[in-house]
N, C-alpha and C positions, 0 to 999 in steps of 0.2 A: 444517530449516525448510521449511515449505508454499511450493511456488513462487507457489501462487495467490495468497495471502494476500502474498505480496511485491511481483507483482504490480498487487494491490487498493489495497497503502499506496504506491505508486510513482505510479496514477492518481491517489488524495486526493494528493498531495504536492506534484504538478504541476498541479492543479487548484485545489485548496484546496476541494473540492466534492464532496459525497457522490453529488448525483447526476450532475453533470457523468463523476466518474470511472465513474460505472453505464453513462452511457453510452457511452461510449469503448471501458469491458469486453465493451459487450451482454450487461450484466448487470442483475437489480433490487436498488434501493437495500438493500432489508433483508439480500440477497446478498454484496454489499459490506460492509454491517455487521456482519457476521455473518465474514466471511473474515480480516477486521479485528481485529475481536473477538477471534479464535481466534489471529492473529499474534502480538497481545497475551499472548496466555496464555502462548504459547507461548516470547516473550521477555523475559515477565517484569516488564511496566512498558508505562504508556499509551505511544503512539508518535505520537498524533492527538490535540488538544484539542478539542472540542466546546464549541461556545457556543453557551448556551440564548437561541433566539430569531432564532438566525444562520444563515444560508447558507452560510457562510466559515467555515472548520473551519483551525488551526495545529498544525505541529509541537510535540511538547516536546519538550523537553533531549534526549531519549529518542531521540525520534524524530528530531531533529537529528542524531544519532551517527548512528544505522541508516540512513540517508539515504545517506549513500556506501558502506555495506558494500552495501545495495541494487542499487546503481548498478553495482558491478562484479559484484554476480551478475548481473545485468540483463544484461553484457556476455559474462562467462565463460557462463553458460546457451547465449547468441547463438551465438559462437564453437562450440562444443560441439554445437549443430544443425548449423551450417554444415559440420562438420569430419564429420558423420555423413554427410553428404547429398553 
């Protein structure tokens, strides 16, 4: 799995915000959609709901699951710099 794109669904997730999570990354939006996109592909199934006309973007079911596998990469990753440095 892309750390970035884990990353990018870890800012939407906490955010619930495309651009909120752009900005956070110091990234642009289409950036984020795009690194998104590719997490997607990559696992197989939406992970981000998108509602037309909305700011507020949700989990799915999908994305619900991957949400704490995220979280402990998020930590083992940490860990793993720390333990290098």
């Amino acid at each position: 799995m892309d750390e970035k794109g884990i990353e990018v669904f870890l800012a939407i997730a906490m955010t619930h915000n495309f651009m909120k999570a752009a900005g956070i990354l110091n990234l642009t939006q289409s950036t984020v959609s795009h690194r998104l996109k590719t997490l997607e592909d990559e696992w197989g199934s939406l992970l981000i709901l998108r509602h037309r006309g909305r700011k507020e973007v949700t989990l799915t079911t999908d994305g619900e699951r991957f949400l704490p596998l995220a979280l402990r990469w998020r930590r083992l990753h940490e860990q793993i710099e720390y333990t290098k440095n």
